[in-house]
RODO-2510 file (C-alpha; in nm, 4 decimals, decimal comma):
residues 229
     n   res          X          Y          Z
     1     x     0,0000     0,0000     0,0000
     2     x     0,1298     0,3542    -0,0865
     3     x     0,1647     0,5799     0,1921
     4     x     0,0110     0,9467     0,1900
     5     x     0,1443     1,1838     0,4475
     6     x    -0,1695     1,3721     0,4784
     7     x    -0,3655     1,0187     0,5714
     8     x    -0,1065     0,9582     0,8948
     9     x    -0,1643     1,0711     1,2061
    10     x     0,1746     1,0107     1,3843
    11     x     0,2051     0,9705     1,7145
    12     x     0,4867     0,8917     1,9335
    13     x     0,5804     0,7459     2,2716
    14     x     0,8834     0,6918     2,4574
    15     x     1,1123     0,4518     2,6503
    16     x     0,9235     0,4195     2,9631
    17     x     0,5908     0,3672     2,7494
    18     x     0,7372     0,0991     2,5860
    19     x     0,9156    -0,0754     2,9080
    20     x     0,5514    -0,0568     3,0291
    21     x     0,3451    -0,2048     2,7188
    22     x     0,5886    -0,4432     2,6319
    23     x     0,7311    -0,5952     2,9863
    24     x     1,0855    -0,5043     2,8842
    25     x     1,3146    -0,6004     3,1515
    26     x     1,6826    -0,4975     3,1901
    27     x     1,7800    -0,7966     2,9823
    28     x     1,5227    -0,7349     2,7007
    29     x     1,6950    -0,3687     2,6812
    30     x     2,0173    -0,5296     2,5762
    31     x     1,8627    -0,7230     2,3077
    32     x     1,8820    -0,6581     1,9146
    33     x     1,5275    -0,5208     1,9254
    34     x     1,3344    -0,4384     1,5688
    35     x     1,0634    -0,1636     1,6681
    36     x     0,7689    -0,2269     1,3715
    37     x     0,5392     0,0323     1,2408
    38     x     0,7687     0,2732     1,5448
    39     x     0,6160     0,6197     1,3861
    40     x     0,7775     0,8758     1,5512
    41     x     0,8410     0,7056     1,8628
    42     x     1,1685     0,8375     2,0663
    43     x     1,2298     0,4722     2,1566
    44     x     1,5053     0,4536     1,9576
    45     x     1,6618     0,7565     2,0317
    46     x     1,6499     0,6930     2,3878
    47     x     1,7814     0,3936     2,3520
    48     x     2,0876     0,4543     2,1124
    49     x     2,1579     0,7070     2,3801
    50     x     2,2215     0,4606     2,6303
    51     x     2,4031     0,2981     2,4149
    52     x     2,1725     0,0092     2,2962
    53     x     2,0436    -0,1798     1,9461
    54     x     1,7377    -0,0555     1,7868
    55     x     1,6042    -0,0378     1,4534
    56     x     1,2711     0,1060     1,3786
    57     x     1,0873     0,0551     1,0332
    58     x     0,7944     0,2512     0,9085
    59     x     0,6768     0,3626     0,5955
    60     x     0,6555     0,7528     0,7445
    61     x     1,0173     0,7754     0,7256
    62     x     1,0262     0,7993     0,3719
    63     x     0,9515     1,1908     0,4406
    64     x     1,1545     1,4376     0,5492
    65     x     1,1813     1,5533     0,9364
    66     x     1,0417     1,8538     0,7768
    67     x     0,7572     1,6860     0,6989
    68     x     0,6435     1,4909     0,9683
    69     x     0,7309     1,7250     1,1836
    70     x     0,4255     1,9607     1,0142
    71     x     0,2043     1,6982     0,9555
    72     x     0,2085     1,6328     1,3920
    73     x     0,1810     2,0236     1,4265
    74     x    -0,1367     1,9579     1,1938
    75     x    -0,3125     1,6666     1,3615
    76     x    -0,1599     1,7174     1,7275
    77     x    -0,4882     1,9301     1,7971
    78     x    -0,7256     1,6577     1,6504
    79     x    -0,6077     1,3514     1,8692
    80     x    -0,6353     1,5698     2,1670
    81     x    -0,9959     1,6493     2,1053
    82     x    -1,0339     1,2761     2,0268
    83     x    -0,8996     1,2451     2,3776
    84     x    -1,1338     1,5297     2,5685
    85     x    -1,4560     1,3573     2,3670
    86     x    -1,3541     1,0146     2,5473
    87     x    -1,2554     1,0914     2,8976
    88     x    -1,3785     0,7992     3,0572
    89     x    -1,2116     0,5818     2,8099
    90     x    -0,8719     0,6253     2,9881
    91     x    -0,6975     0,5810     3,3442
    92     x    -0,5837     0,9191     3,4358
    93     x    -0,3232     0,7682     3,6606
    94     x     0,0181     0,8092     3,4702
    95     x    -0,1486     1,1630     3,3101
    96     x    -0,3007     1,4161     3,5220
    97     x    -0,5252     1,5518     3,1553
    98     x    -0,5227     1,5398     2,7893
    99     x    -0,2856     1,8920     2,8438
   100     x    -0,0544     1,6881     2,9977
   101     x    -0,0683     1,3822     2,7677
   102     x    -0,0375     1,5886     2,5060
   103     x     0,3306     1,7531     2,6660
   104     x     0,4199     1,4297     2,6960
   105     x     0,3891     1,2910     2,3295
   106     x     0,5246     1,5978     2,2041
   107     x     0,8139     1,6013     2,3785
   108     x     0,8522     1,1759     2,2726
   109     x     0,8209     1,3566     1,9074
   110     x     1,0554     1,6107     1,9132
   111     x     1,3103     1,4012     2,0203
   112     x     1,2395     1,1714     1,7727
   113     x     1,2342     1,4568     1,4865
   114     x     1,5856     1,5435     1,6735
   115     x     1,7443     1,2016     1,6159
   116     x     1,5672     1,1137     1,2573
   117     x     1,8465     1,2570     1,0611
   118     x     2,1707     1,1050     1,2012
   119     x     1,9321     0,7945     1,2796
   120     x     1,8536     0,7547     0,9563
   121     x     2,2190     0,8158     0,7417
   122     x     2,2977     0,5449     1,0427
   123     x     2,0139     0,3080     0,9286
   124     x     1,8294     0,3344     1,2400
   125     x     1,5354     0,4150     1,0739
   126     x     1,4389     0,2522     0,7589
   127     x     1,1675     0,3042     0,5405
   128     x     0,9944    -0,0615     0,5641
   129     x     0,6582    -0,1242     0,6148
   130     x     0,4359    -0,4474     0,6913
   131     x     0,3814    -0,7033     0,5676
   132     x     0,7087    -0,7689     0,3956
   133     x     1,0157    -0,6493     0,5763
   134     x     1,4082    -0,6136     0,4449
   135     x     1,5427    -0,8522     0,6724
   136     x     1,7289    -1,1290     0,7819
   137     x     1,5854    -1,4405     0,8868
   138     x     1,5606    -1,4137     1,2997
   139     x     1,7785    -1,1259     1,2131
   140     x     1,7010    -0,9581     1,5527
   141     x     1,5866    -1,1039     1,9483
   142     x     1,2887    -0,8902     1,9452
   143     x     1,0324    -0,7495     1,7679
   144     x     0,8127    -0,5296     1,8915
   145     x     0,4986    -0,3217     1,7577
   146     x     0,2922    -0,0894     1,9434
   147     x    -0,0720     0,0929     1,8356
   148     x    -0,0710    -0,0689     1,4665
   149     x    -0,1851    -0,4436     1,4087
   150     x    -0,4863    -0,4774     1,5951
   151     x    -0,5354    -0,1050     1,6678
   152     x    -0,6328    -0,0941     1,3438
   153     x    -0,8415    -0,3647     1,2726
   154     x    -1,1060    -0,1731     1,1296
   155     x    -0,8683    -0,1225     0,8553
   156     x    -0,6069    -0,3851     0,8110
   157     x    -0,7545    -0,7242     0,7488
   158     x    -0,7314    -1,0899     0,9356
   159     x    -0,5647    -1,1821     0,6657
   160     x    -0,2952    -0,8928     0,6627
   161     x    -0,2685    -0,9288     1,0462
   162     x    -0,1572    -1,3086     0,9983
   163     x     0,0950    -1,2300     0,7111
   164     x     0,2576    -0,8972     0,9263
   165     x     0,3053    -1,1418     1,2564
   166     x     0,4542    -1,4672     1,0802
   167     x     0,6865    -1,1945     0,9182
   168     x     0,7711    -1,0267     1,2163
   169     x     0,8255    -1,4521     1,3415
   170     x     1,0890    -1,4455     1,0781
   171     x     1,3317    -1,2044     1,1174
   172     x     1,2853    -1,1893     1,5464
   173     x     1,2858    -1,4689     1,8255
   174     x     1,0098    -1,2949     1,9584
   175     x     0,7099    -1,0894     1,8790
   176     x     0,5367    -0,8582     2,1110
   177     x     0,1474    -0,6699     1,9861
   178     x     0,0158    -0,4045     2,2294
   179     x    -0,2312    -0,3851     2,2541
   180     x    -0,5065    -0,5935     2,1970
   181     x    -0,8072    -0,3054     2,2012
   182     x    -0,9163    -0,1404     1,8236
   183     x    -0,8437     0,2358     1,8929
   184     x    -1,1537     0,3597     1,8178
   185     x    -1,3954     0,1007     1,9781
   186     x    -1,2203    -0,0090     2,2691
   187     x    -1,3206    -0,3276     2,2239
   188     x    -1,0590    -0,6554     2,1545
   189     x    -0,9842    -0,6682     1,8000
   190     x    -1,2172    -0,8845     1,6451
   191     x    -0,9190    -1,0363     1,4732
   192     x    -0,7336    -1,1410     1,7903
   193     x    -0,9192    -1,5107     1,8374
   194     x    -0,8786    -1,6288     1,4855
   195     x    -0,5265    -1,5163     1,4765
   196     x    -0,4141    -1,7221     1,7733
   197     x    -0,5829    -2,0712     1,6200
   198     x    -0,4294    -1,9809     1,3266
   199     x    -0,1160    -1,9302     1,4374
   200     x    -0,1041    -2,2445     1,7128
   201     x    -0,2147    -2,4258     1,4175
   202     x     0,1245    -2,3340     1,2290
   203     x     0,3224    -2,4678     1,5541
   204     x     0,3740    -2,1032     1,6690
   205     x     0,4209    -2,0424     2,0643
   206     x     0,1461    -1,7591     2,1629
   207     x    -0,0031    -1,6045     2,4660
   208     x    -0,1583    -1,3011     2,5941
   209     x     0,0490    -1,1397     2,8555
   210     x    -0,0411    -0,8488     3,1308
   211     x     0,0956    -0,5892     3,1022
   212     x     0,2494    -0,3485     3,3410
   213     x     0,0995    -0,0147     3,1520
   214     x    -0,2608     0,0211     3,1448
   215     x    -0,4069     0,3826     2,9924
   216     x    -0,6635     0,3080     2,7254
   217     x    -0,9101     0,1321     2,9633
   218     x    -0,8778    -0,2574     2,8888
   219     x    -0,5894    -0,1713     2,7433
   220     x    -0,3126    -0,4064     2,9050
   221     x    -0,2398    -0,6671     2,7162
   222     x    -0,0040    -0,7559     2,5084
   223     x     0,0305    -1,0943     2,2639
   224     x     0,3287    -1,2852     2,3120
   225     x     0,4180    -1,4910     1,9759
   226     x     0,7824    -1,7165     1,9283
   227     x     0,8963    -1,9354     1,6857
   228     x     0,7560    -2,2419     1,5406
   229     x     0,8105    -2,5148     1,8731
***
């Protein structure tokens, strides 16, 4: 699928988000870790910092810092609102308000939009994008992806859902989804069932995990998937 700036909301979190949603401990941190669909996430710039492997793929970084950088000036206002319509949809316990959320992200994006350059001569960022990827077979320790596959199951298919995961299977020991909710309903992804059978069906190791990060409400769990056993 082609990717049109002006249909992408970005929206980025950073390394203590992820060490929540994803149960990353100390050990995980030192892995060669493949962050999928990572937007403009400062995972990866946090982490280089301390001196760790990441690489993030997404199909946004085929623009310029320029021009993401605009297009989150652009929407920034829009998922805010989206945020003040659903109050009750969240746990206000790691944010005091959407104000304060929104200081947050921003700050998660700026030092993304910071680090994209170098990042990117240094092929820290790549422009990849689901459900084929550029690399290696079990290339890294860890993949994971965060608000995409099953977020957006009103858009992406079963079918595209299965093909993205067994990829991700292929070039990382181990997969990590969070979360399990569709954005917009709140609700588990009505894809999440069939794509466990399918996948313990193809000998693949899966479970849903809790998760230590909870602020969509339901919103803390994550799916575990390794190698064919």
């Amino acid at each position: 699928m082609s990717l049109k700036l002006d249909k992408v909301i970005p929206w980025g979190r950073c390394l203590d988000e992820y060490i929540g949603m994803f149960s990353l401990t100390s050990s995980d941190l030192k892995l060669e870790i493949l962050d999928c669909a990572g937007g403009p996430a400062s995972f990866n710039a946090e982490m280089t910092r301390q001196g760790k492997n990441v690489i993030s793929c997404d199909p946004v970084y085929q623009f310029s810092a320029v021009e993401i950088g605009d297009r989150i000036q652009e929407t920034y206002q829009t998922v805010i609102d989206g945020v003040k319509a659903n109050l009750d949809g969240y746990l206000w316990n790691n944010f005091e308000s959407p104000y304060q959320l929104g200081e947050v992200r921003m700050k998660a994006m700026q030092e993304f939009l910071e680090d994209f350059p170098s990042g990117l001569q240094q092929g820290r960022y790549l422009n990849a994008e689901l459900p084929v990827l550029p690399f290696e077979n079990c290339q890294f320790d860890l993949a994971l992806c965060s608000n995409f596959l099953f977020a957006y199951s009103h858009l992406l298919s079963e079918e595209f859902h299965l093909e993205a995961i067994t990829e991700m299977c292929r070039v990382a020991k181990e997969v990590r989804v969070f979360p399990l909710l569709q954005s917009f309903s709140g609700e588990e992804s009505e894809h999440l069932n069939q794509i466990i059978a399918e996948l313990k069906k193809r000998s693949f190791s899966v479970e849903i995990q809790e998760a230590p990060y909870e602020f969509q409400k339901g919103g803390n769990k994550m799916l575990r998937v390794r190698g064919k056993m």
